[in-house]
Jmol script that loads the backbone (N, CA, C; Angstrom):
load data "model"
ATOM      1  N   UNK A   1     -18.934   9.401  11.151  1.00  0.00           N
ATOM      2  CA  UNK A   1     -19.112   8.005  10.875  1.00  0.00           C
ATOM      3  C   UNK A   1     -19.216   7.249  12.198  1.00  0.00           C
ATOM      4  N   UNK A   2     -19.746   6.489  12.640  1.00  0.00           N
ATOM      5  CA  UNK A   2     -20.206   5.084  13.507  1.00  0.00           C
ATOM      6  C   UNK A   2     -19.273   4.613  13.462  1.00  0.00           C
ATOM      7  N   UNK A   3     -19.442   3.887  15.073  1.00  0.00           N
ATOM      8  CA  UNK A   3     -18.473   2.740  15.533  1.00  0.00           C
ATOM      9  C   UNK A   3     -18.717   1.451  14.403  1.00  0.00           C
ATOM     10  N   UNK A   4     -19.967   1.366  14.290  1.00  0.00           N
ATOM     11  CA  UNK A   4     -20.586   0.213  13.450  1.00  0.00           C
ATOM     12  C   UNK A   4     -20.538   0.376  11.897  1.00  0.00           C
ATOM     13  N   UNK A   5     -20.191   1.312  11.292  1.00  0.00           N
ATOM     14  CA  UNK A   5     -20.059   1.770  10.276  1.00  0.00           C
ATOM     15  C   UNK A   5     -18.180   1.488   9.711  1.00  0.00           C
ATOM     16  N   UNK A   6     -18.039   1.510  11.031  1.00  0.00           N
ATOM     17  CA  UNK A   6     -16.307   1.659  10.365  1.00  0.00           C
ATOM     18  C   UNK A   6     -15.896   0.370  10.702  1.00  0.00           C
ATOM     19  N   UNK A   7     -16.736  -0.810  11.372  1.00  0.00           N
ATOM     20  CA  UNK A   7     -16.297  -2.142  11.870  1.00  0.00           C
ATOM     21  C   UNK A   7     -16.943  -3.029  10.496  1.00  0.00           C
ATOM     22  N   UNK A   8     -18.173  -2.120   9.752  1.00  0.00           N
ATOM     23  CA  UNK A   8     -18.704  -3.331   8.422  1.00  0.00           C
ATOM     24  C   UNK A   8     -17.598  -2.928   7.374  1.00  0.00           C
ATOM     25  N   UNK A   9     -17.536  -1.342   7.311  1.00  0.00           N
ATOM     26  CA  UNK A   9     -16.246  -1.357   6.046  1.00  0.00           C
ATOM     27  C   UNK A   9     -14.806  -2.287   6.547  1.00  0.00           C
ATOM     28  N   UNK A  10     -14.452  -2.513   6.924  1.00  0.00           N
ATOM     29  CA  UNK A  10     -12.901  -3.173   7.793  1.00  0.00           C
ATOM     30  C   UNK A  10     -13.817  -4.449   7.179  1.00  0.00           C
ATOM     31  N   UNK A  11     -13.925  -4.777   7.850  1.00  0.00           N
ATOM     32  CA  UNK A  11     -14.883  -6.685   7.521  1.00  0.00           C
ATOM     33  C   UNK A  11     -14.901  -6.875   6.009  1.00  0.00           C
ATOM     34  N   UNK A  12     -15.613  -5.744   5.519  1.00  0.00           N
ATOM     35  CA  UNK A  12     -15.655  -5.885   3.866  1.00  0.00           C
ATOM     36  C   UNK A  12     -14.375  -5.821   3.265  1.00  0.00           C
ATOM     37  N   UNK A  13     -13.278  -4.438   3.565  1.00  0.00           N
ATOM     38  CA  UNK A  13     -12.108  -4.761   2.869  1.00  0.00           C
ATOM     39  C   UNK A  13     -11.714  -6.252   3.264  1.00  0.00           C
ATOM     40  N   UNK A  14     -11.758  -6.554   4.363  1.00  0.00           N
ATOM     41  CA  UNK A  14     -10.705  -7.676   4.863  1.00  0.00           C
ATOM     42  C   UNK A  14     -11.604  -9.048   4.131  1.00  0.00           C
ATOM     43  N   UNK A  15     -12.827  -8.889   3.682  1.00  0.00           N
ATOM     44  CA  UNK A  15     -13.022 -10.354   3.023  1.00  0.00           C
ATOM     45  C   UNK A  15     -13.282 -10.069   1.652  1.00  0.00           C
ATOM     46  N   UNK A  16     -12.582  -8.632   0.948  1.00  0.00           N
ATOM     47  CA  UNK A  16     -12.564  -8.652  -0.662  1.00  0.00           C
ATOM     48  C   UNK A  16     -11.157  -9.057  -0.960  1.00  0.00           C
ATOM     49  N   UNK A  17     -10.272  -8.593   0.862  1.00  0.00           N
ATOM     50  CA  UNK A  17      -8.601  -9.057   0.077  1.00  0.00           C
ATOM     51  C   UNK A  17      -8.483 -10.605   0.411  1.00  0.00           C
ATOM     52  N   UNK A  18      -9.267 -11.091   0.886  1.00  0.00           N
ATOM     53  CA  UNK A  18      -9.185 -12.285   1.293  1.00  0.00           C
ATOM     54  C   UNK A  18      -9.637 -13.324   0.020  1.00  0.00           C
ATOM     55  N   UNK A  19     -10.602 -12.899  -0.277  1.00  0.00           N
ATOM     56  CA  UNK A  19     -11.357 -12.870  -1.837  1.00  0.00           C
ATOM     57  C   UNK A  19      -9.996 -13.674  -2.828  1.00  0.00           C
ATOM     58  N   UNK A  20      -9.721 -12.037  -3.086  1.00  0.00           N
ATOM     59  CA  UNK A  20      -8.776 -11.746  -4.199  1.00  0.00           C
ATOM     60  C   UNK A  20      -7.545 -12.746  -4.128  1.00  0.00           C
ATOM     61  N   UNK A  21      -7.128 -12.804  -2.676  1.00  0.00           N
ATOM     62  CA  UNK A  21      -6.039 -13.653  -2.502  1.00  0.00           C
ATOM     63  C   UNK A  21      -6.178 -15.147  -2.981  1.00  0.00           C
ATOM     64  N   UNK A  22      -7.143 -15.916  -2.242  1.00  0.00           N
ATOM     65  CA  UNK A  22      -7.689 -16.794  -2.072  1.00  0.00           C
ATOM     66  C   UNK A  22      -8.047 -17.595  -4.416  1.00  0.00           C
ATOM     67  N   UNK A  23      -8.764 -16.379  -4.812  1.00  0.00           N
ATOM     68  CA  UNK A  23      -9.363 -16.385  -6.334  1.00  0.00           C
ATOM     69  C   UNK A  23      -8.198 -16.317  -7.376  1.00  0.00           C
ATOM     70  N   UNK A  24      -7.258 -15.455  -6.819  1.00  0.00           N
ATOM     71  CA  UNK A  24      -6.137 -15.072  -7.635  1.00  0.00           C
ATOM     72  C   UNK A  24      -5.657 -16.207  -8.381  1.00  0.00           C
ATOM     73  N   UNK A  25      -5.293 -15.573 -10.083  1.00  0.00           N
ATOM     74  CA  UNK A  25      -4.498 -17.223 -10.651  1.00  0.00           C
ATOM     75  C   UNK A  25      -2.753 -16.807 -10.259  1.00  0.00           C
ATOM     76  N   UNK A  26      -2.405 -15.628  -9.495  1.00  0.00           N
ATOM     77  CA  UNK A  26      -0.764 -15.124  -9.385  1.00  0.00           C
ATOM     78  C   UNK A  26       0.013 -16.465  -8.227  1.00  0.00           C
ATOM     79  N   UNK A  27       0.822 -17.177  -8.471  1.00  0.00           N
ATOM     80  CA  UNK A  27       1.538 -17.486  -7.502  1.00  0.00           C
ATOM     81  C   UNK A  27       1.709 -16.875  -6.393  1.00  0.00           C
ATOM     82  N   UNK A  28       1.518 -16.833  -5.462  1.00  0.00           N
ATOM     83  CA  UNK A  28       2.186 -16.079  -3.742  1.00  0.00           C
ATOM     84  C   UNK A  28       2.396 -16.943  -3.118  1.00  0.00           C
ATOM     85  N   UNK A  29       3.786 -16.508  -2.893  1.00  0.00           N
ATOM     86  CA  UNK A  29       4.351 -17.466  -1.616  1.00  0.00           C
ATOM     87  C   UNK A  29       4.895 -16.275  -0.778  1.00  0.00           C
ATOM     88  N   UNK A  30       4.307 -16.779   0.534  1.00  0.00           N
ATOM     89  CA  UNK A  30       4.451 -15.492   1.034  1.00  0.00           C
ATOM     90  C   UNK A  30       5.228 -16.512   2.681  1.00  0.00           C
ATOM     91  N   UNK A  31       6.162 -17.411   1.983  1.00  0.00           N
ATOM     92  CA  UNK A  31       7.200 -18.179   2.679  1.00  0.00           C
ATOM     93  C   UNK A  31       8.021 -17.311   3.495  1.00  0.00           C
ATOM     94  N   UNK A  32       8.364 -16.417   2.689  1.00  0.00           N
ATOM     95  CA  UNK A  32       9.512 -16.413   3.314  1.00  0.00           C
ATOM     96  C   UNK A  32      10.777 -16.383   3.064  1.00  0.00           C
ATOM     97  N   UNK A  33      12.049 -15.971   3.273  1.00  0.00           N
ATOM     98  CA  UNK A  33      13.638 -16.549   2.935  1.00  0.00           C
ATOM     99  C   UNK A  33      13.599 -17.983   2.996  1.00  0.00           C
ATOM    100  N   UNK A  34      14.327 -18.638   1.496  1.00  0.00           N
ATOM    101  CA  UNK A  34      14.385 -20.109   0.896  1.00  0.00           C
ATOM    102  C   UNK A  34      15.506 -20.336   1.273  1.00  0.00           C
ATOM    103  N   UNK A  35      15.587 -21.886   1.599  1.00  0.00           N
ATOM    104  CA  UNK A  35      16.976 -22.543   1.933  1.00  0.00           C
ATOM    105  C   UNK A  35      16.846 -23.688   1.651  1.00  0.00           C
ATOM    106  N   UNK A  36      17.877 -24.164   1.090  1.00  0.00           N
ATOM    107  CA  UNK A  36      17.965 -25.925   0.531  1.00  0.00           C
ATOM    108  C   UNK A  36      17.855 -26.036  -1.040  1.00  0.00           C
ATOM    109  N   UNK A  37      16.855 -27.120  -0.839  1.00  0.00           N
ATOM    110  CA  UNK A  37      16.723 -27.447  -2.371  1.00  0.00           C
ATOM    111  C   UNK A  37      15.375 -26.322  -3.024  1.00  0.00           C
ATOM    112  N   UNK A  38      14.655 -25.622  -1.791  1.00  0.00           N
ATOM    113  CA  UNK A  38      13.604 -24.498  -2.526  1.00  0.00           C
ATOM    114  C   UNK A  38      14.845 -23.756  -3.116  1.00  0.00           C
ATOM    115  N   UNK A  39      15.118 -23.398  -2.649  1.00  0.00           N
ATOM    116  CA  UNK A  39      16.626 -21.956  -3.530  1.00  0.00           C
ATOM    117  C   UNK A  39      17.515 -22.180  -4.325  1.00  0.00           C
ATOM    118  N   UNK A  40      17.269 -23.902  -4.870  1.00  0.00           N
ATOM    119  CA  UNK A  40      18.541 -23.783  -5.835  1.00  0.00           C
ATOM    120  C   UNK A  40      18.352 -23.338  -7.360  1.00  0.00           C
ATOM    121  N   UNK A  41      17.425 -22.979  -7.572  1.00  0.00           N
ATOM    122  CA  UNK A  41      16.733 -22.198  -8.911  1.00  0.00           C
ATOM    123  C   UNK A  41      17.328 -20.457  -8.622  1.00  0.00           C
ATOM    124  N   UNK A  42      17.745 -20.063  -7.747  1.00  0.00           N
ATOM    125  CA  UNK A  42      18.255 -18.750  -7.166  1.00  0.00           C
ATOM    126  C   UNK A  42      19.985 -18.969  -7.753  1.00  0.00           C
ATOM    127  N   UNK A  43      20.713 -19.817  -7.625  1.00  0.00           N
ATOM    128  CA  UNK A  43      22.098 -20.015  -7.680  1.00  0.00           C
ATOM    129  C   UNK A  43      21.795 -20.159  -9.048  1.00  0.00           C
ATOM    130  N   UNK A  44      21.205 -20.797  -9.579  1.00  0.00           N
ATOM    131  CA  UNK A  44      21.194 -21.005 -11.201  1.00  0.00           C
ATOM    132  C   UNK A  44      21.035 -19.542 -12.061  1.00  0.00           C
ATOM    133  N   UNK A  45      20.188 -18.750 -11.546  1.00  0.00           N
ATOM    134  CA  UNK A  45      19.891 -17.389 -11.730  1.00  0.00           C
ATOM    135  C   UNK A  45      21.067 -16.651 -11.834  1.00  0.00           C
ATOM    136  N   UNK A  46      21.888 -16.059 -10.266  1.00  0.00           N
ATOM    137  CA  UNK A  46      22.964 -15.698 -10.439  1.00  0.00           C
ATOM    138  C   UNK A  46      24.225 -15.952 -12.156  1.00  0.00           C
ATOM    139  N   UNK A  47      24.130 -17.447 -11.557  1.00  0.00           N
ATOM    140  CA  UNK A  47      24.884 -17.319 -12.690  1.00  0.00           C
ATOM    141  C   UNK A  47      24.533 -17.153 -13.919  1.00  0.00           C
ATOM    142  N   UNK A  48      23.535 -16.860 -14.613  1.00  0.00           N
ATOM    143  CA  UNK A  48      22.716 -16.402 -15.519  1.00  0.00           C
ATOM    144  C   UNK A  48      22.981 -15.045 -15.790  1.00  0.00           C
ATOM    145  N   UNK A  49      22.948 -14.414 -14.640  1.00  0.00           N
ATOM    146  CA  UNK A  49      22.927 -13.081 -14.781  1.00  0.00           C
ATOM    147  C   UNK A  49      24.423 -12.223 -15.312  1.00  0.00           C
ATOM    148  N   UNK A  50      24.359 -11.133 -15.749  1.00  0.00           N
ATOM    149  CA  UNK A  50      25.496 -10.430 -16.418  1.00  0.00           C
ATOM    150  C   UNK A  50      25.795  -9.662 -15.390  1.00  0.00           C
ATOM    151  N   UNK A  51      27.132  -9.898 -15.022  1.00  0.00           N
ATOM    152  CA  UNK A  51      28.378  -9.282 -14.192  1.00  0.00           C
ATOM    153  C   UNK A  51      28.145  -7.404 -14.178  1.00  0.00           C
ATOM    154  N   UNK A  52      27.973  -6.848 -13.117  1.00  0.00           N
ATOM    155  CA  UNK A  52      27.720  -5.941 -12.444  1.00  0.00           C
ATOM    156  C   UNK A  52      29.395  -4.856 -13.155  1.00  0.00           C
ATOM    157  N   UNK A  53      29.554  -4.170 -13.830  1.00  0.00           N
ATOM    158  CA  UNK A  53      30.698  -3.549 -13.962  1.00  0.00           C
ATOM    159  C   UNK A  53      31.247  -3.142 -13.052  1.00  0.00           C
ATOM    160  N   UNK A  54      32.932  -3.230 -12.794  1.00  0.00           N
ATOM    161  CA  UNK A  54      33.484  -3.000 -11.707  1.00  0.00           C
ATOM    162  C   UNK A  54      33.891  -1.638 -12.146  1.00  0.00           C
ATOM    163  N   UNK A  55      33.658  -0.976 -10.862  1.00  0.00           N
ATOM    164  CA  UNK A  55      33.877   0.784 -10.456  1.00  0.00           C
ATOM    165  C   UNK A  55      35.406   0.900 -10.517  1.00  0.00           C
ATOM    166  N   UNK A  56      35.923   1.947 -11.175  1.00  0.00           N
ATOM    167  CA  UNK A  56      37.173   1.960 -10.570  1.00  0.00           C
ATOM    168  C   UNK A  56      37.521   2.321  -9.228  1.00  0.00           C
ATOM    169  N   UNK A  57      38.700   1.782  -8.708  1.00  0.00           N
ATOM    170  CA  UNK A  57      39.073   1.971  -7.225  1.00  0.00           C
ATOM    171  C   UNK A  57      39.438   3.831  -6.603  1.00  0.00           C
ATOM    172  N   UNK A  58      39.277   4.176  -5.955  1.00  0.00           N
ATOM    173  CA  UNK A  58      39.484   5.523  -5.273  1.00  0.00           C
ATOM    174  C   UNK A  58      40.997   5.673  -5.427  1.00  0.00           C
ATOM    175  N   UNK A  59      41.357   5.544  -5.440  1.00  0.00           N
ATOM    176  CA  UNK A  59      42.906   4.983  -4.947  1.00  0.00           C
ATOM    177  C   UNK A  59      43.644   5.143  -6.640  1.00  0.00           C
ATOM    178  N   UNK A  60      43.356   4.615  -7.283  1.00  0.00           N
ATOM    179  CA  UNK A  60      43.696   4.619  -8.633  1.00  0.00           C
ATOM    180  C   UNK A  60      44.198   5.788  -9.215  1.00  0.00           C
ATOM    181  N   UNK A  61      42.665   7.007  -9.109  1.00  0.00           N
ATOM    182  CA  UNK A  61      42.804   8.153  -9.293  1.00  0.00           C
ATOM    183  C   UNK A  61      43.878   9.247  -8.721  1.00  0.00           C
ATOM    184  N   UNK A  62      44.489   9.001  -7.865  1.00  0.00           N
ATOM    185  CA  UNK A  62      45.054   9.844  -7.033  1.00  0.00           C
ATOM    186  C   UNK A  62      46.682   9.783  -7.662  1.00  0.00           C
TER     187      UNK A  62
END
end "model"
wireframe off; spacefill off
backbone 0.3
color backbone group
């Protein structure tokens, strides 16, 4: 394969994902870690969520 051959495929992927990104109906936020008032829908979550069962302790067993 060509120097020039492998520089049009690269160009083409890079403006079908650019495409796709750009066309897409998906939300992306590609922000980043949220802080403030973006993240307080995150604390609301938590507490939403069902409590992780606690392991018994090592210690117990013995």
């Amino acid at each position: 394969m060509s120097n020039r051959a492998i520089i049009i495929m690269v160009l083409v992927l890079v403006g079908a994902t650019a495409y796709l990104l750009l066309k897409g109906d998906g939300d992306i936020d590609m922000g980043g870690e949220k802080h403030g008032s973006e993240a307080a829908h995150m604390e609301e979550a938590k507490k939403d969520a069902p409590a992780a069962p606690v392991a018994p302790a090592a210690d117990a067993k013995k």
